[in-house]
N, C-alpha and C positions, 0 to 999 in steps of 0.2 A: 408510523403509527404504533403506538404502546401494546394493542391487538392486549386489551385491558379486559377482564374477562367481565359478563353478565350477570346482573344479577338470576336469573337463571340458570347460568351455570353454575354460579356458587352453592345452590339452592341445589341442583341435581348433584352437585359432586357430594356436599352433605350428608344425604339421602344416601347415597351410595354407600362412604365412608360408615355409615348406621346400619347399612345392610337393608335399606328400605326402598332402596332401587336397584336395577340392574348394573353392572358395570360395562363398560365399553367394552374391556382389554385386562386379564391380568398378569401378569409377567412374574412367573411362580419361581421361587428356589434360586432368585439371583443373589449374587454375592457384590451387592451393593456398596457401590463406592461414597461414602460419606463423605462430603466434603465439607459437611459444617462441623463435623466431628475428629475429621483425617482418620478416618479408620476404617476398614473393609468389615460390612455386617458381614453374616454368614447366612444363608436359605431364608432371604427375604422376601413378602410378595410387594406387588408394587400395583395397585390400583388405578385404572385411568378409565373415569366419565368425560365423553364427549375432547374437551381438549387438552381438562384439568390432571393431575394428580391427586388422586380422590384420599388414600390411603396409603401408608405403608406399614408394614409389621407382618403378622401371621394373619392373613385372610383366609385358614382353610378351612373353617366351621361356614363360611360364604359361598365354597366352589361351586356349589349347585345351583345357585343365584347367576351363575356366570355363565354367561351363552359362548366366551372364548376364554380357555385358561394355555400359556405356551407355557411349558416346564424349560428353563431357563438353566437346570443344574450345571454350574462348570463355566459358566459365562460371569463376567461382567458386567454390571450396567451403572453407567456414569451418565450425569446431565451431557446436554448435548456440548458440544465446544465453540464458546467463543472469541469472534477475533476481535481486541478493543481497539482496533487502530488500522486500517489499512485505504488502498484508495484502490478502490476496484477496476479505473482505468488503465493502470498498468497491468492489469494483468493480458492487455490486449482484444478483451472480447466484452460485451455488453453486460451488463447485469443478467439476464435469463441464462447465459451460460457463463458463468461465474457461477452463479447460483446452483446450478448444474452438479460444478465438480467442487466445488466447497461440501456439498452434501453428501457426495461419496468418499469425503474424509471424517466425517461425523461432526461439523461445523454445520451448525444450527441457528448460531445469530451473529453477525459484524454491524463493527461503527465505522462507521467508511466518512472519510472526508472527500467530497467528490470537488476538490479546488483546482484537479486538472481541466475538468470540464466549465469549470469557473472559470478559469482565465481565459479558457478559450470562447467560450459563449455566456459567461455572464450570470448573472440573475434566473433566468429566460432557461436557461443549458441547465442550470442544476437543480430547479422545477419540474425541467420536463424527463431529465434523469431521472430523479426522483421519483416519477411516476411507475415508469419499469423497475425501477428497485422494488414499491407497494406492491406488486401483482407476486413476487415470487415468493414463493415458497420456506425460503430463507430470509429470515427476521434481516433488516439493513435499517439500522439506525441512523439521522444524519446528526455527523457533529459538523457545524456550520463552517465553512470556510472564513478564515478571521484577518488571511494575508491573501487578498487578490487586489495587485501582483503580489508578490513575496516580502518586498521590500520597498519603503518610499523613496528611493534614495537615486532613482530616476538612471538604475546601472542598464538598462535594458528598455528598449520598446516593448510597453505593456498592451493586448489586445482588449484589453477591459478590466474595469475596478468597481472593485466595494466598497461605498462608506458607509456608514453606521449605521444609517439609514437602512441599507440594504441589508445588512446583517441583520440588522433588529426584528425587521420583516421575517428574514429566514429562520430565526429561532424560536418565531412564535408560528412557523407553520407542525402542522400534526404530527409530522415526522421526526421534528430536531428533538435533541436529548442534550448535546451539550455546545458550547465551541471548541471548533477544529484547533489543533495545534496553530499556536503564537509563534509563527516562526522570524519574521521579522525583530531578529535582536537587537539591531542598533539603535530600531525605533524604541522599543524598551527600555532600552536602559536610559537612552533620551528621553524619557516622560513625555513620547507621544501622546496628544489629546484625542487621538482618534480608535490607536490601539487601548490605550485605557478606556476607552466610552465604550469599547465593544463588551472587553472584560466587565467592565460593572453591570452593562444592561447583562449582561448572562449571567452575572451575581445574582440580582437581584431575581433571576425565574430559575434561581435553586440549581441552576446547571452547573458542573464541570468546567472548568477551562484546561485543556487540552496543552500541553508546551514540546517545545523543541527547543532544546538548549545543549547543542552540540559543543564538547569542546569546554563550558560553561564549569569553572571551577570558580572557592574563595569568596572574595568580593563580589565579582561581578555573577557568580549563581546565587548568591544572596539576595542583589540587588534585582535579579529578574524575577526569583518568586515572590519579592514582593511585591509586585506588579501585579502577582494575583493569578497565573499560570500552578499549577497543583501534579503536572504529570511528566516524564521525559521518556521519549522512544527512541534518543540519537545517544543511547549510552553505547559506548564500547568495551568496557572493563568491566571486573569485582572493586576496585576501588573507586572507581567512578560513580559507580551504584550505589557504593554503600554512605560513600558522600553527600548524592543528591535524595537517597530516604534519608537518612538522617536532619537533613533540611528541611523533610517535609515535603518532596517529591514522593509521588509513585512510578514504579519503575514498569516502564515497556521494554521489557528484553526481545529485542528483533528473533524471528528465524521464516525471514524473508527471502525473495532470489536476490535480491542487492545488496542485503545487508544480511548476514548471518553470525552474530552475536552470542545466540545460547550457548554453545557447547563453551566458550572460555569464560563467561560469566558465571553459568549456573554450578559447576563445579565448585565446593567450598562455599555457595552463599549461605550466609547468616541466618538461622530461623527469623530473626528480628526483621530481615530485609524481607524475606521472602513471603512475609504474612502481606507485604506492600510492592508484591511483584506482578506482574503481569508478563503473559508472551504473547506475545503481536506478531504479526508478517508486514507490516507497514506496505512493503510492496509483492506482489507475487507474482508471476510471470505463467503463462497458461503454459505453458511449457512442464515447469515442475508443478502444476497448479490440478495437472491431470496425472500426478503420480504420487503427491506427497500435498499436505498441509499442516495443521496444527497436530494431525495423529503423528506424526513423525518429533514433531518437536515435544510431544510428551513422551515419545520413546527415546528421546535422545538424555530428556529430564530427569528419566527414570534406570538409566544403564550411566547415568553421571551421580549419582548414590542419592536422588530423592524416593521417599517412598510415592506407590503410587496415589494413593491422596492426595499427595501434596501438589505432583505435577500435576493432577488436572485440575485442581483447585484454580492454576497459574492461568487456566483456560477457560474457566466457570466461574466458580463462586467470586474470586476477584475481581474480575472485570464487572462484573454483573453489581456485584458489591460500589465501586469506582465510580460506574454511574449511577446508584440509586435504585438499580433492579431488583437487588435480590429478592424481593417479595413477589417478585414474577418470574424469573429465569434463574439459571447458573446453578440449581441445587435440585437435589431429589424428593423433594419434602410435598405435603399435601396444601393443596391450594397454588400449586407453580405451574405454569403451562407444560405439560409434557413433550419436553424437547429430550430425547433421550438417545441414547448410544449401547448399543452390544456391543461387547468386545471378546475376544478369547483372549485365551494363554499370554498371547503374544505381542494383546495390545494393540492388535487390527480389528478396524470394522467391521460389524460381522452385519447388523440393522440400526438403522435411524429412524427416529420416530421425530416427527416437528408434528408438533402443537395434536398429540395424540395419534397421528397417522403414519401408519409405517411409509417410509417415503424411497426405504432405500432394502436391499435384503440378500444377501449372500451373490454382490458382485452387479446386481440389475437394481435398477430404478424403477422404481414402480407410479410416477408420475411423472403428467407433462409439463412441459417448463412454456411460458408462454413470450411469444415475440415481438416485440413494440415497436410499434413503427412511429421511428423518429419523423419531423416535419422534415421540409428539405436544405433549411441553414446548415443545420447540423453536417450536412453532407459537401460542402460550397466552402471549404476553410483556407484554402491553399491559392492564395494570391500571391503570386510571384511578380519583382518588379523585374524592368530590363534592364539585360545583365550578362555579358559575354564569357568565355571563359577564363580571359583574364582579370574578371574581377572579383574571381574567386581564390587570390593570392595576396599575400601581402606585397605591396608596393616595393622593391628595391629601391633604397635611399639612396644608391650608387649605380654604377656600371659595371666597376670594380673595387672590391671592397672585402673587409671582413671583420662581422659583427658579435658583439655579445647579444642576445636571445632572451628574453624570456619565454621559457617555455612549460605550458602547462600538462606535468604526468600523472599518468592515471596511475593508479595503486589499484591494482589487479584484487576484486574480493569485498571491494570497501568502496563508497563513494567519494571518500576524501581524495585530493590532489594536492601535490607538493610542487610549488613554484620552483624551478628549476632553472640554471643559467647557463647556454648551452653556446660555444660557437659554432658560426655559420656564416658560411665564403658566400659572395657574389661575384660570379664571372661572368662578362659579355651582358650586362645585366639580368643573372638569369641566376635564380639561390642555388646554390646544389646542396642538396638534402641529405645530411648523415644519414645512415644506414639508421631506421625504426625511428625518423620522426617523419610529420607527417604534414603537411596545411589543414588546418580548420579552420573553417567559414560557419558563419551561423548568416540567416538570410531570415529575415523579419520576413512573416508569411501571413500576415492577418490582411495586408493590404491597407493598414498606417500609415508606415513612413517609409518604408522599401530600404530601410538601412543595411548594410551588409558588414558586421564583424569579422578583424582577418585575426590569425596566428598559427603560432605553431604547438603540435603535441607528440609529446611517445607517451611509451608505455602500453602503449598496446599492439595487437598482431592482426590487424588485417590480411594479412600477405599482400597480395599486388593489387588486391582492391580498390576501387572507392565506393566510399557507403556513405548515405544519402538517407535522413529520418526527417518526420515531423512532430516526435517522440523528443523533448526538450525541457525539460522542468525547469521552471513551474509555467514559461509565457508560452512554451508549443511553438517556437519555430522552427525557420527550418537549420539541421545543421548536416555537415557534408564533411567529409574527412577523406583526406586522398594524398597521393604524390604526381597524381597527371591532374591536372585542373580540364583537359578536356573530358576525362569521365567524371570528374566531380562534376560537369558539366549537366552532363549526359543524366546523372541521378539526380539532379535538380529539376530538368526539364520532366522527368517521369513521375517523380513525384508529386506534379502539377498539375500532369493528364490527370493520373487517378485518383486525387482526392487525399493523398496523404499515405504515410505507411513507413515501412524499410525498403531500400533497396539497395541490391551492388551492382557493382556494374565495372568490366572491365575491357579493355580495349575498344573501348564504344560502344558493347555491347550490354545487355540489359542480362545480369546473370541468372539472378531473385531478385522477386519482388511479394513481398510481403503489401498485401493491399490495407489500409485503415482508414476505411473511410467514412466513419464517424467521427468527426472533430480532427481527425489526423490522427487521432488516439487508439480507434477500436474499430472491432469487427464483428456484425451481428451475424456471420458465416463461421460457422462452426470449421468450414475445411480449412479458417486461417490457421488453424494446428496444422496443419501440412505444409503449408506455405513457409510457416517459420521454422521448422523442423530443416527444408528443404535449404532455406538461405542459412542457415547454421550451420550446416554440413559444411558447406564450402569455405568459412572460418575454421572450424575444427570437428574432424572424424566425431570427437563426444562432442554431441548435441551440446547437454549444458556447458561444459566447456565456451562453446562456443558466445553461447547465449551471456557467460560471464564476462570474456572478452571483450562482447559489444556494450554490455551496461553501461560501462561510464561514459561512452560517448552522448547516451541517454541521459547525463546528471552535467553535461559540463558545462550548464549557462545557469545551472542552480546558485546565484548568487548569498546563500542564505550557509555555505557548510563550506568550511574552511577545504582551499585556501588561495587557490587562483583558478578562475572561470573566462571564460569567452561569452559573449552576448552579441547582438547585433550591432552595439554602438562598441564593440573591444576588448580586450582584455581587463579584466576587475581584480584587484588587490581584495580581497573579501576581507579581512582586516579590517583595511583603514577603510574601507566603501568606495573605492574610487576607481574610477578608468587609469589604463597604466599602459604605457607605450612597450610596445611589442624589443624595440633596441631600447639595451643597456646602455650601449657605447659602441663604440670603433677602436678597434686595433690599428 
């Protein structure tokens, strides 16, 4: 909901601004960050009736009018920060705590596409999401999910779909702003009748269309934004950026846990690009979620030669602008709800204020976040069919043999993967596994079609692990990665008991286990920060390290971002769209 102010408020902030009402709040002697100007006022005051921004300038002929004045000298004060893009389920924990630690970053509103929870539960799942988002504290806009599943192209067992219908419905409830990233590019560029009919109804109620166009140069990024998509958050470059504004895109520069983009894009970008920039987290992970957010990625904006205007502009005014806010959010000016941020010297939080109420204040939280209790589907998602440990291997074509591979590698830091062509012996009919590749299995867990995807991957460091999620973009199944198929075993069957999560598991035994048992996605226990701290330890001494490590296994049935994925029904050529047999050939 827009949380559109009244006409009484406007009517009280008025009065105020006149000096013929009392003021809430006044916030004396700050060195105000313009962001419609880009320039740092000097010993500004800043006026706040009720929720509004009443005034700004020199209010000191008023101070006696004011029941609270905080002398502000030496500080900063910028609108609050927003995130235009991200999906609040990865970061493993519910909306109310999400909402939590986005706030003691100085993030004050996100546009969250909640299509994880859409695939997993639907219509139904991002309604009732949706609910717990309205109660917090933290503005959560929906941009409507526009690819559930991901892709029409039938790579994968979908648990549930949206058509137009269902979309049409979701952007006219209170909440939507715009539609969710178009990530489905083949149907694009195919003059899909469906993905187009989504695009136009969100045309025509003045919305946003939201894009994903990974990879997407020349022709064929031509051809997609005429399709009618307007934004891109899978850049990885400065020349990719400055390509897709120049087209006519606005850019989401990632500084997410998955994807971290800022520092080699925003170095040297163009004034011309950067008036059309945005910085997003797309994904965050509670992990860094509880130590860093968008304040970091303006500190990093800002020590890569932006002035400070400008980086927070990238975080405000922008976004706020993109979607049609500015006349309520993203800026400092009178009549904007007062979403605001204190900052020192150094460009750390010092107080948050959301919608005129100090919410946060030198390291404590001064409100409560409140707890939703989900129905009991949402808890019930982990349907496993039968399934021994051998059928969590790829089949030997032989007894004795030796084959060419495809094999699907992670790129450590990045969600992309590089199809890879690797040999691999068959003895006694039994593979023996190079040293750092690994079997992945992905195991449809909606309780569909019980299909089970085999292959192989490196590029990444388990140690002697097997690791076992229900953490799979975008359909949420299950996927397991090991070199003993009887603990991949072992992490399948536990991840069934409890409802979904991470786990490892090694010689049979159960090492971590990270619990998520909302959708298989999240956790409305705040101790699951201990739990995943705990299972990352035993990946790698650094936490995050760790946490990096594990990501891609978390992206590798994302049929949608180049360039070879696993799914329930196999290996996908993300290319050409098609299933692709795991053997090249024989030697």
């Amino acid at each position: 909901m827009l949380r559109i102010p009244t006409i009484r408020e406007r009517v009280r902030a008025i009065k105020c601004a006149l000096g013929e009402e009392r003021p809430s709040l006044v916030l004396r002697n700050v060195k105000l960050v313009n962001v419609l100007t880009c320039e740092i006022e000097e010993n500004v005051d800043v006026v706040i009736k009720d929720r509004l921004i009443a005034f700004v300038g020199d209010y000191s002929k008023m101070y006696n009018k004011s029941p609270k004045v905080v002398d502000c000298r030496g500080f900063l004060l910028a609108p609050g920060l927003v995130d235009a893009h991200v999906h609040v389920e990865s970061s493993m924990v519910t909306p109310s705590i999400f909402s939590k630690y986005a706030i003691m970053h100085g993030v004050t509103t996100v546009f969250i596409d909640p299509h994880e929870i859409g695939n997993v539960l639907g219509v139904d799942g991002i309604r009732e999401f949706m609910k717990e988002c309205v109660k917090c504290p933290l503005k959560m806009y929906l941009t409507v999910p526009s690819c559930i599943p991901a892709t029409k192209l039938k790579l994968e067992t979908n648990p549930n779909k949206l058509i137009p219908e269902d979309v049409e419905r979701l952007l006219r409830d209170d909440w939507s702003i715009a539609l969710g990233e178009v990530m489905d590019v083949l149907s694009v560029l195919d003059g899909d009748h469906d993905i187009l009919t989504e695009i136009i109804m969100a045309e025509k109620l003045r919305f946003r269309v939201c894009g994903h166009a990974p990879s997407l140069r020349g022709d064929k990024l031509c051809a997609y934004i005429a399709a009618g998509p307007d934004s891109d958050h899978e850049i990885t470059s400065l020349d990719e950026a400055i390509e897709k504004a120049r087209r006519g895109l606005y850019i989401m520069i990632r500084y997410g846990t998955f994807s971290r983009d800022l520092p080699k894009i925003i170095t040297n970008i163009p004034k011309n690009v950067l008036k059309r920039a945005m910085i997003v987290s797309d994904d965050i992970n509670i992990i860094e979620l509880k130590d860093r957010y968008l304040d970091e990625a303006v500190r990093i904006a800002v020590s890569s030669g932006l002035e400070i205007p400008e980086a927070i502009s990238l975080c405000t005014l922008n976004p706020a602008t993109y979607y049609g806010l500015d006349w309520l959010i993203g800026c400092i000016a009178p009549g904007r709800l007062a979403d605001l941020i204190l900052l020192d010297k150094d460009l750390k939080i010092v107080k948050v204020f959301c919608e005129g109420e100090l919410v946060y204040s030198d390291g404590s939280l001064l409100i409560d976040f409140p707890r939703h209790i989900y129905p009991p589907y949402f808890r019930n998602t982990v349907k496993i069919p039968p399934l021994e440990p051998r059928d969590l291997k790829p089949s030997c074509p032989r007894s004795e043999c030796t084959c060419m591979i495809n094999v699907i590698e992670f790129i450590e830091g990045t969600i992309l993967t590089r199809r890879k062509i690797m040999k691999i012996s068959v003895e006694n009919g039994e593979w023996i596994l190079p040293e750092n590749v690994y079997y992945i299995t992905v195991i449809e867990r909606h309780g569909r079609s019980g299909s089970i995807g085999r292959g192989f991957c490196t590029g990444i460091d388990i140690n002697d692990y097997s690791i076992g999620m229900t953490i799979s973009h975008d359909s949420h199944n299950l996927t397991v990665v090991g070199r003993n198929v009887r603990d991949m075993y072992r992490a399948v069957r536990e991840l069934e008991r409890v409802g979904g999560g991470i786990v490892l598991v090694k010689d049979s035994e159960v090492i971590s286990l990270v619990k998520l048992d909302i959708a298989g996605l999240m956790s409305d226990d705040e101790d699951v920060i201990n739990d995943l701290e705990k299972l990352l330890s035993h990946i790698d001494s650094d936490i995050r390290r760790g946490l990096y490590k594990i990501a891609p296994l978390m992206f590798a049935s994302l049929v949608v971002v180049p360039e070879i994925r696993i799914t329930d029904l196999g290996l996908v050529d993300v290319e050409s769209g098609k299933i692709i047999d795991p053997i090249v050939s024989f030697e």
